[in-house]
C-alpha positions in Angstrom: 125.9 111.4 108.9 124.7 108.3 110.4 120.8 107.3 111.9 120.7 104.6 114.6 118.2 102.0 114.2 116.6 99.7 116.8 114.3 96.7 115.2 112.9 94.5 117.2 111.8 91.0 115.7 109.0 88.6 117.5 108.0 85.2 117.1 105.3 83.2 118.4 104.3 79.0 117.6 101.4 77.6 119.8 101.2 73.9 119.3 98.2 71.3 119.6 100.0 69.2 121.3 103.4 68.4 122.8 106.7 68.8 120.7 109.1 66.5 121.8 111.9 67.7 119.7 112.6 71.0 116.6 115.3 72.7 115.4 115.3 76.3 114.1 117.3 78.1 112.0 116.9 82.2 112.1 118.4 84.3 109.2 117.5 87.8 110.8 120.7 89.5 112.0 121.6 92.7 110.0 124.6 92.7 107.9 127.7 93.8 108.6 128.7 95.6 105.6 130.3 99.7 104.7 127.1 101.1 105.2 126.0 99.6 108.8 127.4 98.8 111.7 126.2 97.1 114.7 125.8 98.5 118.1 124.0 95.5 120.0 122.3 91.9 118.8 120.3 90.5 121.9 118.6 86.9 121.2 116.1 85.1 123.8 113.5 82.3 123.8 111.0 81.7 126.1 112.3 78.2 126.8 116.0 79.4 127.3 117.6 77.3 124.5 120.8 78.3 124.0 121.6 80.1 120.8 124.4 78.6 118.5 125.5 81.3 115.8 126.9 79.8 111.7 127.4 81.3 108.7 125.5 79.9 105.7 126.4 79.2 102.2 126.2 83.1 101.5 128.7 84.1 104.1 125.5 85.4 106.6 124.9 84.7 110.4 122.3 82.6 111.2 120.9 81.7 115.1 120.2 78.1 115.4 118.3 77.0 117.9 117.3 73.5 119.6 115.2 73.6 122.6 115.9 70.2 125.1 112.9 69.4 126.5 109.2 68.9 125.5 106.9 72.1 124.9 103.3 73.3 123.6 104.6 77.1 123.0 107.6 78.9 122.2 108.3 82.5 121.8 111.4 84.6 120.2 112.4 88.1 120.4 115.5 89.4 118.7 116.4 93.0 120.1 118.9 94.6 117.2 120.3 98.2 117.3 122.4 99.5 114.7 124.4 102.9 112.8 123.4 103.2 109.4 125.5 105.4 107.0 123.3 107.7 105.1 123.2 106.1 101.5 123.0 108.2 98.3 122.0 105.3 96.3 123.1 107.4 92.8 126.5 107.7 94.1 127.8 106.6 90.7 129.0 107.6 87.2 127.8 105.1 84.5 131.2 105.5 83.0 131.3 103.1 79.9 129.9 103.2 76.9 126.4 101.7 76.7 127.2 99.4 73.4 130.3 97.7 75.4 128.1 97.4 78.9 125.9 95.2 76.8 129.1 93.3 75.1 130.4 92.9 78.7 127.1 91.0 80.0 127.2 88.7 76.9 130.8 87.3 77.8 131.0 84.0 78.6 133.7 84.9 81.7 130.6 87.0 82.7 128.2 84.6 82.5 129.8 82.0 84.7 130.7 84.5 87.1 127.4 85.3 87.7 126.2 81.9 87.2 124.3 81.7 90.5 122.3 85.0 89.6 121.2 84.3 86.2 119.8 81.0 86.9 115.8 80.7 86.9 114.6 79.3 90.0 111.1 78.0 91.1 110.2 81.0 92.5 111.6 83.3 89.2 110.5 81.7 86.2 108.8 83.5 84.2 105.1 81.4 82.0 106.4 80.4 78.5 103.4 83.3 77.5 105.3 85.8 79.7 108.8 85.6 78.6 108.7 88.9 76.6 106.4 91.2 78.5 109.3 93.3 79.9 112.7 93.5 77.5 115.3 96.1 77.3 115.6 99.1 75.2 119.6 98.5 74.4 119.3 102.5 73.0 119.4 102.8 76.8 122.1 101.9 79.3 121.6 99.3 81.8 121.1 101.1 84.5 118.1 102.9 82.7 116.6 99.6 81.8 116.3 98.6 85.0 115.4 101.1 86.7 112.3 101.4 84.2 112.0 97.7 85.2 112.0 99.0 89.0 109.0 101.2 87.6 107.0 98.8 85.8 107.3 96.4 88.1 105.9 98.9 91.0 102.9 99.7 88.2 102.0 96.0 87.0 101.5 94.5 90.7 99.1 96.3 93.4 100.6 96.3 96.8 98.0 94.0 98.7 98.7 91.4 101.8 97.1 88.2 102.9 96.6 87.2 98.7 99.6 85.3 98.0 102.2 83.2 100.4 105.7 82.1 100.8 104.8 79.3 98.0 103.4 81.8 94.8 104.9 82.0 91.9 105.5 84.2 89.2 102.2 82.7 87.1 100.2 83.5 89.6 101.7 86.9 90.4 101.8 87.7 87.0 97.9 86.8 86.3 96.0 88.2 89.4 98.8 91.2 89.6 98.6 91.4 93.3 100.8 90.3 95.9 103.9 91.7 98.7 107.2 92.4 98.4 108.0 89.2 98.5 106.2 89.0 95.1 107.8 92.3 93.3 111.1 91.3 93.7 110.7 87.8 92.4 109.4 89.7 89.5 112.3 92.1 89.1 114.5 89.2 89.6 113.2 87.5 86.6 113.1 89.9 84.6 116.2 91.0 84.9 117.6 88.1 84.4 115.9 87.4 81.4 117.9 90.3 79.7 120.8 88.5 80.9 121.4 90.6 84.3 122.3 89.2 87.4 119.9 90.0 90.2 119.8 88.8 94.1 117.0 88.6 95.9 117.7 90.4 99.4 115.9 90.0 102.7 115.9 92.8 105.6 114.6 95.5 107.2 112.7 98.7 106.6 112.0 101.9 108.3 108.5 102.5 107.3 108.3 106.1 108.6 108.5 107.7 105.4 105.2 106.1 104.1 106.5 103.0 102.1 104.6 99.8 101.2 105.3 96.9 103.5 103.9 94.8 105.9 104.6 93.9 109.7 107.5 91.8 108.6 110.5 91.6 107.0 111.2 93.4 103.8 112.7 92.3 100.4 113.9 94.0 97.2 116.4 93.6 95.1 119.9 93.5 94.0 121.0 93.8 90.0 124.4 93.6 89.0 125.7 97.1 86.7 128.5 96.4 84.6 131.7 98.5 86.1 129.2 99.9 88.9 128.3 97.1 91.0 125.7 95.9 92.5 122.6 98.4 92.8 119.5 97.5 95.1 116.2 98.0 93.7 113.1 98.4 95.7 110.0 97.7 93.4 107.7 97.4 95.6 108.1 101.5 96.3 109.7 102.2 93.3 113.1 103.9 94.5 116.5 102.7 94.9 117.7 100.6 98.1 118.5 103.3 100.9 119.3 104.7 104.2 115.8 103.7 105.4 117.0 99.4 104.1 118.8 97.5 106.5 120.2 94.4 104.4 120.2 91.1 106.3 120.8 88.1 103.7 120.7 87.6 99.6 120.2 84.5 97.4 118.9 83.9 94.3 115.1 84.1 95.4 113.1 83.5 99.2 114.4 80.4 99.6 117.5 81.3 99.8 116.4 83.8 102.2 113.8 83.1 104.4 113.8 84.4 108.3 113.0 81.4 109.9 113.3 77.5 108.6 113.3 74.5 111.0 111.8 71.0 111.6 109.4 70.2 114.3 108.3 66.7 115.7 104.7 66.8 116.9 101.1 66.0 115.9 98.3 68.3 115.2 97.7 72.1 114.6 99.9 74.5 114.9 99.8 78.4 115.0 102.4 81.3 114.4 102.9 84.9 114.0 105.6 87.0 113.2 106.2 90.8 113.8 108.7 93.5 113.3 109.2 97.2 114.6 112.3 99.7 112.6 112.2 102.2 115.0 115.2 105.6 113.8 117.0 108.3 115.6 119.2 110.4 114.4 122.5 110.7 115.4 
């Protein structure tokens, strides 16, 4: 069975004073992938620049955009609708034997593989103090490890907005033990890959109708790599396994790899903007 999905996506920058010339660069187009298909992707500005599509390093669309003349506002709406797949994120049998799961992840083939994924970043390294406060049980297979790190992640941070930003890291996460999604899936990310599993930070959508933590933005949760299983998203801020209700956009090794909007603008003074997103599902 599949569920349609429309999302809207809106963008708003009020400027001081004129901008004579910006470029953006949106990363906010759904996936194409086994599991979703698209049905529409409408793009529009209020200045009518016209939208050039690329693919970034990761293989995902972006929407550049460079408007020609001089401006004190801009706005953006993105209009996507989409057939999702209903996703039985346990759709798996562990298979191997836990002992040679945890050989497999300590091969050096595997490691430079996964190079990208290992790697701590600024946003997922963990305080010197802090390097042990989550560690694998290896009585337990991988998979079980992390989705008690799923859990314990969900427990040791409080869902709260408007107390950390697109610049916090983990110290600071880790110490006041609030913060958004944004913030639980650096977390998971690090600690996963401090027991030497690759994990992806993923940016996208989610359908909020079935009471889940989130804000008025875009989403993000996780991706961990399961020896002869794949790759299995985690969603700590709820605490469940990636699902139907998470439309997958982009994945990198942390925000900056993913982040909805980057760009450079030329002008003086203050500046405003606001984001907001609607995941609106109808059954097909």
């Amino acid at each position: 069975m599949s569920s349609e999905y429309s999302i809207t996506y809106k963008a708003e920058n009020h400027y001081e004073n004129w901008v004579h010339d910006a470029h953006w660069q949106f990363l906010i187009i759904p996936e194409q992938n086994n599991t979703q298909e698209f049905v529409s992707v409408d793009f529009k500005n209020s200045l009518g620049a016209i939208n050039e599509y690329s693919i970034n390093g990761y293989g995902f669309r972006t929407i550049r955009i460079q408007p020609r003349k001089k401006f004190k506002e801009i706005s953006f709406e993105a209009n996507f609708r989409l057939l999702k797949k209903e996703v039985n994120p346990f759709d798996f049998e562990l298979g191997e034997e836990i002992v040679k799961s945890y050989q497999k992840i300590q091969e050096l083939d595997f490691k430079v593989d996964f190079e990208p994924f290992l790697r701590k970043t600024h946003y997922t390294t963990l305080p010197e103090k802090d390097s042990t406060i989550f560690q694998f049980d290896t009585e337990k297979s991988i998979f079980e490890n992390l989705k008690a790190l799923n859990h314990w992640t969900f427990i040791h941070i409080y869902f709260k907005t408007g107390v950390t930003d697109v610049h916090t890291t983990l110290h600071e996460i880790i110490d006041n033990r609030h913060g958004v999604c944004q913030d639980f899936s650096h977390l998971f990310c690090a600690l996963a890959r401090q027991n030497g599993i690759p994990a992806r930070y993923v940016s996208g959508y989610l359908h909020q109708g079935n009471g889940y933590f989130g804000d008025s933005q875009m989403h993000a949760w996780a991706e961990a790599y399961v020896p002869n299983i794949g790759w299995v998203g985690f969603d700590p801020t709820n605490d469940l396994l990636a699902n139907t209700d998470h439309i997958k956009v982009a994945h990198g090794k942390d925000y900056a790899d993913c982040s909805p909007l980057r760009g450079v603008v030329y002008s003086k003074g203050k500046n405003t903007t606001s984001h907001a997103v609607q995941v609106l599902q109808q059954q097909q």
